[in-house]
C-alpha positions in Angstrom: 14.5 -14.3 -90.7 12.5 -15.6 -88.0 10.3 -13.7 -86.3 9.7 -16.1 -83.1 12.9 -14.8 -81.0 11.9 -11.2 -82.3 8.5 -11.6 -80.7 9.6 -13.4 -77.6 12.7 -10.8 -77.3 9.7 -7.9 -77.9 7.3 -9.6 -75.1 10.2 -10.2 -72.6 10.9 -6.4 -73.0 8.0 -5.3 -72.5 7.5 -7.6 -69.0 10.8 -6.3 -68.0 9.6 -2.7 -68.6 6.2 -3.1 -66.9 8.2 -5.2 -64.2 10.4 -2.0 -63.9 7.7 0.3 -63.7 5.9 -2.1 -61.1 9.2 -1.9 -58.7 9.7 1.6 -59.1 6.2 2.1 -58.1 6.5 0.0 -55.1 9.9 2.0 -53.9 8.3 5.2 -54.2 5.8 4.2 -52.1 7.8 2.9 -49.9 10.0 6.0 -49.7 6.9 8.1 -49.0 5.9 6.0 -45.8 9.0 6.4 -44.6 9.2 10.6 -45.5 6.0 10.1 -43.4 6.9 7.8 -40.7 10.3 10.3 -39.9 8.6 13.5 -40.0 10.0 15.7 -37.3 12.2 13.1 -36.5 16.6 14.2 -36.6 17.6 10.0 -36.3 16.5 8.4 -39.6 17.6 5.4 -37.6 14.2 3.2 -36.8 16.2 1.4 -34.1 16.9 4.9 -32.5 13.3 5.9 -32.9 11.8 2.6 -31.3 14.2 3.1 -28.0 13.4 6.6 -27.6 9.9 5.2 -27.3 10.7 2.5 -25.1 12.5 5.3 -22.6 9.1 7.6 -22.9 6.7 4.5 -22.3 9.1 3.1 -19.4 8.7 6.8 -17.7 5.1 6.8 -18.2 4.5 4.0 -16.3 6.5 4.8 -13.5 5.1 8.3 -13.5 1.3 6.3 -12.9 2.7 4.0 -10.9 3.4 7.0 -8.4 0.4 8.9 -9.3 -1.5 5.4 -7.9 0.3 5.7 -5.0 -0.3 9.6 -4.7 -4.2 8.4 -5.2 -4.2 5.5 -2.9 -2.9 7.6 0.0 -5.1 10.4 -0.7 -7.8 8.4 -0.4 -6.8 6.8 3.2 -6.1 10.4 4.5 -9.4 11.6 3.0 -11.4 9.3 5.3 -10.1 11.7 8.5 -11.3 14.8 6.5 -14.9 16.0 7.2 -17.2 14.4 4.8 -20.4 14.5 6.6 -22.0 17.8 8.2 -25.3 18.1 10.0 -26.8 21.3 10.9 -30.2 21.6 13.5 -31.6 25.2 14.7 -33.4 25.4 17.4 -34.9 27.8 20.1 -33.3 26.6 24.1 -35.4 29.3 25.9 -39.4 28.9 26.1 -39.4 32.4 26.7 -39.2 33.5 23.3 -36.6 34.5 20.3 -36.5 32.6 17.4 -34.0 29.7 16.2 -30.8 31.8 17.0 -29.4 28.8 18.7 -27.5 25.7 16.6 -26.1 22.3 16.5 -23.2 21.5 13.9 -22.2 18.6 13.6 -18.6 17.8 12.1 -17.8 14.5 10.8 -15.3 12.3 8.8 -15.4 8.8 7.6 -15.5 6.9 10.4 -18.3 9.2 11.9 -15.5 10.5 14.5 -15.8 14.5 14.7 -17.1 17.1 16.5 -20.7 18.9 17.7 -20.7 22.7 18.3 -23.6 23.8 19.8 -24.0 27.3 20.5 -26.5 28.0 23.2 -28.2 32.3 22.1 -30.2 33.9 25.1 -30.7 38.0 25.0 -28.4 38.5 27.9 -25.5 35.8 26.9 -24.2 33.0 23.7 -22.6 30.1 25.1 -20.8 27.8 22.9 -20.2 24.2 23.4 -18.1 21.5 21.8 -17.9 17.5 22.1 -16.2 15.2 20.4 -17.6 12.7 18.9 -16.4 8.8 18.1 -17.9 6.5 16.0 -20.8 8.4 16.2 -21.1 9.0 19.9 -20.2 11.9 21.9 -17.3 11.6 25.1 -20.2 13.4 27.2 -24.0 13.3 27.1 -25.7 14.5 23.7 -28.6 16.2 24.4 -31.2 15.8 21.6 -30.6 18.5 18.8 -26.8 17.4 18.9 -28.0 13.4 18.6 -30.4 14.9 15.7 -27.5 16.8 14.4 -25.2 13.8 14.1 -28.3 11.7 13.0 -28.7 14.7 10.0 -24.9 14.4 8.9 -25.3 10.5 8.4 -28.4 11.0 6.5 -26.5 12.7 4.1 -23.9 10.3 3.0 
């Protein structure tokens, strides 16, 4: 009897069992990352899956393209909003009183707004407005409305 094909016959069949086990191995690994990789998911198709995902990105990106716009025109419009307030007291009357009287002054971006000024005596209020562009007003400013725009530009 000879005992060299038995032993070669008894090696090759234990590589081919450890070779088994190695493959097997491998496979249920590989069916476990795919359990994973489908979870939720109907369409066990990974073809399906990835154009699905294509859709959702290609909507994404159009939904921030318009929310760029959206921003970019918000912040053109924002620049005629007012951004820049100035406020002075101040008593008109020598007379008297206190600081009942005021100057507001109103303005956006571009320092274009308005001044309110409301004049308080005992006997009357008088209010006054004047618009203002680029920082200067369409009539004379007298000095608490010139502070008053000076004050909102401080503030930016």
């Amino acid at each position: 009897m000879n005992i060299a094909p038995l032993t070669i016959s008894l090696i090759l069949s234990i590589l081919a069992l450890l070779l088994g086990g190695f493959v097997w191995w491998q496979n249920r690994s590989l069916n476990e990352l795919k359990k994973n990789f489908f979870a939720g998911q109907k369409a066990a198709n990974l073809e399906d899956v990835i154009l699905e995902l294509r859709e959702r990105l290609e909507i994404a990106v159009a939904h921030q393209q318009q929310l760029e716009q959206n921003l970019k025109q918000l912040e053109l419009e924002s620049g005629f909003m007012i951004q820049k307030t100035g406020l002075i007291r101040f008593n008109p009357f020598k007379d008297g009183g206190g600081n009942f009287s005021f100057c507001l002054a109103l303005l956006d971006k571009h320092d274009n707004g308005v001044v309110i000024t409301s004049m308080y005596g005992r006997e009357q209020n008088r209010i006054y407005t004047k618009n203002v562009r680029e920082g200067r007003g369409d009539a004379q400013l007298n000095e608490e409305e010139q502070k008053a725009i000076a004050l909102a530009n401080s503030k930016t």
